[in-house]
N, C-alpha and C positions, 0 to 999 in steps of 0.2 A: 215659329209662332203658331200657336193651335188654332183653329177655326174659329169664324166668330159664328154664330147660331143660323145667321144668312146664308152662311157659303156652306151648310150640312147638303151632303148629297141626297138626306132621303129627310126631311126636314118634317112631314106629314109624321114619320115614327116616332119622332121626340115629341110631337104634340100629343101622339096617343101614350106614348110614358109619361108624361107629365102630367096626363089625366089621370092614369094607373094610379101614380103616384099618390096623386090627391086621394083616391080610396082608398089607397092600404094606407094612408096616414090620419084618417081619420076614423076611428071606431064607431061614432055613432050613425057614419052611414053605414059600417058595415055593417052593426046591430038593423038598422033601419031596412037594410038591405038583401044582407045575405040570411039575418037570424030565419028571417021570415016567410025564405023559401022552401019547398018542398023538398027534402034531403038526397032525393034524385037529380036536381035542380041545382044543380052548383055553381054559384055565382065568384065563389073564388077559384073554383077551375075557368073561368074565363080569364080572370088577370094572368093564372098562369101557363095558360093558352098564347098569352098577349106574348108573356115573357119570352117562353122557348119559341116562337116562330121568330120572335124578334132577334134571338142570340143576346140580348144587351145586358142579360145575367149571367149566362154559361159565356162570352165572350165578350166583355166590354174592349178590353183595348183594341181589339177586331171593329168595334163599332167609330171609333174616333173617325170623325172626318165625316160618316153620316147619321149618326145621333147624338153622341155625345159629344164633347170641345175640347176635354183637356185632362187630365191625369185626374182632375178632384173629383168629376165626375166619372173616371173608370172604379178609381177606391171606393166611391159610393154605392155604386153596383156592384164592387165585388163584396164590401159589407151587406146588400142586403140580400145578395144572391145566400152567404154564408145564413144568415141569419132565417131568412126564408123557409131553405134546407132544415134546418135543426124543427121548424115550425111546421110543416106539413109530414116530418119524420113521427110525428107524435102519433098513437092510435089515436084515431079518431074515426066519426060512423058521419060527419054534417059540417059545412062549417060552422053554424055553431058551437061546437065543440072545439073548431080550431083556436078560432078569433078570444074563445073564453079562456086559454091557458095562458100561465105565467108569459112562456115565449113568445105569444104573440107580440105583447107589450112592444117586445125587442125589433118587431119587424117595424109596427107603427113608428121607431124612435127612427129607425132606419130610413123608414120610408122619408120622414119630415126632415132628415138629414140630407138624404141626394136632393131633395128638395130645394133645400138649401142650398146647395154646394150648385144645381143646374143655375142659383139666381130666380126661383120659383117661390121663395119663402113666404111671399104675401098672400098666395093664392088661396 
């Protein structure tokens, strides 16, 4: 039986993905956010600063037991790990420039999907 979200060994990391989450699933914070910073100043190398110290992209099934709970939520990270990848693979000079391409799209559908799949949907 998977873990229920109490028995997560590092239980503080799920609630900082779960805030990630909430950013990269929302566009108008990132416009409100990241458009507006200084291009030296990268506010989406912070999420993916979060990401790789965390592993819970490059290694979700590694994470079961203390971040994630259960297989839906490793698929979801392994979706938006893929998806991610293809999105910060693009030239680009800002995130502005990321968040404004076609693939971004793709990350926010992702993002609002492990969303989903953590039981976060309302958020």
């Amino acid at each position: 039986m998977p873990p229920k979200t109490a028995e997560l060994r590092t239980p503080w990391i799920r609630a900082q993905l779960i805030d990630w989450l909430v950013r990269l699933s929302d566009k108008g914070w990132q416009e409100e956010n990241w458009m507006s910073r200084d291009p030296g100043n990268s506010g989406l190398d912070e999420a993916l600063d979060f990401f790789d110290d965390s592993g819970v992209l490059a290694e979700p099934r590694g994470r079961l037991g203390f971040v994630l709970v259960d297989e839906e939520e490793v698929a979801a990270m392994q979706a938006l790990n893929s998806v991610l990848d293809r999105a910060i693979s693009v030239p680009s000079s800002s995130d502005a420039e990321i968040i404004q391409t076609r693939v971004w799209n793709d990350v926010i559908d992702a993002a609002r999907g492990a969303l989903v799949a953590m039981g976060e949907e309302t958020r």
